[in-house]
N, C-alpha and C positions, 0 to 999 in steps of 0.2 A: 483549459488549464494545462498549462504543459509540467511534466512529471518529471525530474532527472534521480535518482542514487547517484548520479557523477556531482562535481561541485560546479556544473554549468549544466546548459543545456545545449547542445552540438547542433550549430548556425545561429545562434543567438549571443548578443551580449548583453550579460546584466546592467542595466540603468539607472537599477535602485534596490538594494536589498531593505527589507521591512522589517521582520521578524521570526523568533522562530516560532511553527508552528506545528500542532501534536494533533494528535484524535486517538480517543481508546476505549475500548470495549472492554466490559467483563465477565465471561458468560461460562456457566457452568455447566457442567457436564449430565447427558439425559440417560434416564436409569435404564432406557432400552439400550441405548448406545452401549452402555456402561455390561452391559448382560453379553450383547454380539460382541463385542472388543474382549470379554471372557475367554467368549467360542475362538475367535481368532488367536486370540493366544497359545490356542491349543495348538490349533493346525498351520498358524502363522499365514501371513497374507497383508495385504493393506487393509487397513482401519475405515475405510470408508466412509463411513459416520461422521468420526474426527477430521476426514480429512475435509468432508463439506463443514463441517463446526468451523474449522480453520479458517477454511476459504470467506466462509461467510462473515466471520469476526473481522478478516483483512480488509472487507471493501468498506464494511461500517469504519470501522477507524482512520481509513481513506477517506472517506466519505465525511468524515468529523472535522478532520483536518484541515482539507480540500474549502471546506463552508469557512473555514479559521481566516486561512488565505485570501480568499473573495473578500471577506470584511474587514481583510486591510488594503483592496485594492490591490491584490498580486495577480500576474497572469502564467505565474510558474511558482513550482516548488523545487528547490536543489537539495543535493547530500541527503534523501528519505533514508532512514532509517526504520527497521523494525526492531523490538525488543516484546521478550515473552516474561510474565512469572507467575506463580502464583498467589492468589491471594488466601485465599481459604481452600481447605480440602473439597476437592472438586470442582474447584473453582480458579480459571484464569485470565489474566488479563492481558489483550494483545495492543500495546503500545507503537505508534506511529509516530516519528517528527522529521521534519525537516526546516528549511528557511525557508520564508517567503520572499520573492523574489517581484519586480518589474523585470522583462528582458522584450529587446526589440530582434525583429530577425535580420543577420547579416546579409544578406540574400535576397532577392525576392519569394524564391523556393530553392528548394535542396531536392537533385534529383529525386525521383522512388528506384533503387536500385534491381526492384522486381518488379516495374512496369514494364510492360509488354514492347517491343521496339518494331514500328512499322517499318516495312523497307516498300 
């Protein structure tokens, strides 16, 4: 599945756009988390904790979305967007969408601009 935030995917042309499609988590926050993120505020620093919470909620909601795609037959998503809010105290929800897409590739391949060059 190819992935773009642009409203294309770069060496490809869209064939057929499908529909749009989301994935999203809602996970609340852990009361150790919630004690160390105390501590840090103190001394300030990265959140650590939160920032795997983060991390972790980004792929699932990827991961939601991405399966959305597939069962409409796409083999890309264009224009991903993220959006964050809350829903209840302690609790948020990390929101994914984009379009589904068909795209064929222009190319047969597009350089790797950090492959190695034999001389």
């Amino acid at each position: 599945m190819q992935l773009s935030n642009l409203e294309s995917v770069p060496g490809h042309t869209i064939i057929r756009q499908l529909d749009v499609v989301y994935g999203s988590t809602v996970r609340s926050k852990h009361v150790g988390r919630d004690f160390m993120a105390g501590l840090k505020n103190i001394v300030g620093g990265e959140l650590k904790g939160y920032t795997e919470l983060l991390e972790e909620s980004r792929q699932e909601a990827m991961q939601r979305m991405i399966t959305k795609a597939e069962a409409l037959g796409a083999n890309a998503i264009v224009a991903i967007r993220f959006s964050t809010s809350n829903i209840a105290q302690g609790a948020s929800e990390l929101f994914v969408y984009g379009t589904a897409v068909v795209v064929e590739a222009q190319s047969p391949s597009i350089p790797d601009p950090f492959q190695q060059i034999s001389e």
